[in-house]
C-alpha positions, 0 to 999 in steps of 0.5 A: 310389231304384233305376235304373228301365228305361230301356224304361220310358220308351221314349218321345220328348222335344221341346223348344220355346221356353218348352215341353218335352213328353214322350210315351210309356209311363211308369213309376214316378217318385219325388215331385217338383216343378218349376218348370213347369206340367205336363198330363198327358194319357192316350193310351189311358185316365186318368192319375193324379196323386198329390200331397200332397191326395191321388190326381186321375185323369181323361183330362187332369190340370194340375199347377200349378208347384211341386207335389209330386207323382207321375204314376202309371205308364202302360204305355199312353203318356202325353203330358206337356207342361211350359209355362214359367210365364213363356212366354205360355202359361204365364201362360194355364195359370197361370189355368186351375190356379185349380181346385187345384194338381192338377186335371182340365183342362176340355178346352176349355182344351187342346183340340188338345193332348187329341188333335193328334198335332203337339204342336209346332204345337199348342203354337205355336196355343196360344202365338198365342193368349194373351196377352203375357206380363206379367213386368216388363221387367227380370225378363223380361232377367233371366231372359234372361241366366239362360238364356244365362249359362255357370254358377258363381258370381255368375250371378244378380249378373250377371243383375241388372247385365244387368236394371239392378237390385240383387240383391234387388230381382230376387229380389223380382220373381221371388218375387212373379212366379215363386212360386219363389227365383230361385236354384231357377228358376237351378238349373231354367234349368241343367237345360234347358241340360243336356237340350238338351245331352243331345238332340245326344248328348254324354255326361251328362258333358258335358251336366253341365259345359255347364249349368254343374253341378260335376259329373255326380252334381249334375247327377243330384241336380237332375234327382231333384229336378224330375223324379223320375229320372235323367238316364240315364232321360231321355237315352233319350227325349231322344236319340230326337230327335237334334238336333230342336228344335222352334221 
């Protein structure tokens, strides 16, 4: 796909534990899925979400985790918020997605978010609000350990010796809790690390070989695959927010 604008996306990206939103104008994307569940809420007017069912367009549209799809562009700003499936609010969302993979959010699912201007403090009301998340414990640790592990080789058996259970058996707990292998919520983990390194300003290169992806162009093929663009394309919006996290 060709190198879109990098004004197209001329927006602003915020990092939060167990959340990532993004809020802005949007263009055109290639076909993606990623590990997160996603709402696309319209700042001035509809979005439209275009999956493998068809096209959904309303003011808030809830993508559920693994789903291919395209938000359509929307020069008027969109605000997109992607929740980890295994935050608290994830499992919330989880529930609320039971309408169809892509569908319209009832707006009292969501209501600050449909309107607050303080994503972070809204996502923190929501967080308080749901329930404990139900991960067993040793996934939960697993996950953990994915997170925090450098890259290379042996991550996953090393995320098993840290959950105290073999290598299949956490498979099989990500598989039946996460809908997706463990080796692709692995890849999604890097892709986080690498975008929080982006947000401080080092080089793609950089962010690259400290989210442990060989290289630069493997770091580039990951991000087509979950977000349908490039990691030059998010820098942008992620370095908007210098060093700004929100906690």
């Amino acid at each position: 796909m060709p190198e879109m604008s990098i004004m197209d996306w001329d927006g602003i990206t915020m990092l939060g534990d167990g959340w990532a939103a993004y809020q802005g104008p949007t263009a055109d994307s290639r076909t993606h899925r990623h590990l997160a569940i996603q709402l696309a809420i319209g700042l001035k007017g509809p979005v439209s979400v275009t999956g493998d069912q068809g096209t959904v367009t309303g003011p808030a549209i809830l993508i559920r985790e693994g789903t291919r799809h395209r938000l359509a562009p929307n020069p008027g700003g969109v605000r997109c918020v992607f929740v980890e499936v295994d935050s608290p609010a994830g499992q919330a969302w989880r529930s609320a997605s039971a309408g169809g993979d892509i569908a319209q959010l009832p707006p009292e699912l969501a209501p600050e978010l449909m309107v607050a201007e303080d994503v972070a403090g809204a996502m923190d009301r929501l967080i308080a609000a749901c329930p404990p998340r139900l991960l067993d414990d040793r996934l939960a640790r697993a996950l953990a350990a994915l997170a925090e592990d450098p890259g290379g080789s042996g991550a996953i058996r090393r995320a098993a010796m840290t959950a105290g259970v073999s290598v299949s058996g956490l498979r099989a707990l990500a598989a039946q809790a996460l809908t997706a292998p463990l080796a692709q919520w692995r890849l999604w983990r890097m892709l986080t690390r690498a975008a929080e390194i982006i947000a401080t300003g080092q080089s793609l290169a950089e962010a690259a070989a400290g989210a442990g992806f060989s290289d630069q162009a493997h770091l580039t093929r990951i991000m087509g695959r979950f977000f349908g663009i490039t990691p030059r394309v998010a820098a942008t919006s992620l370095r908007r927010h210098h060093g700004f996290r929100a906690v």
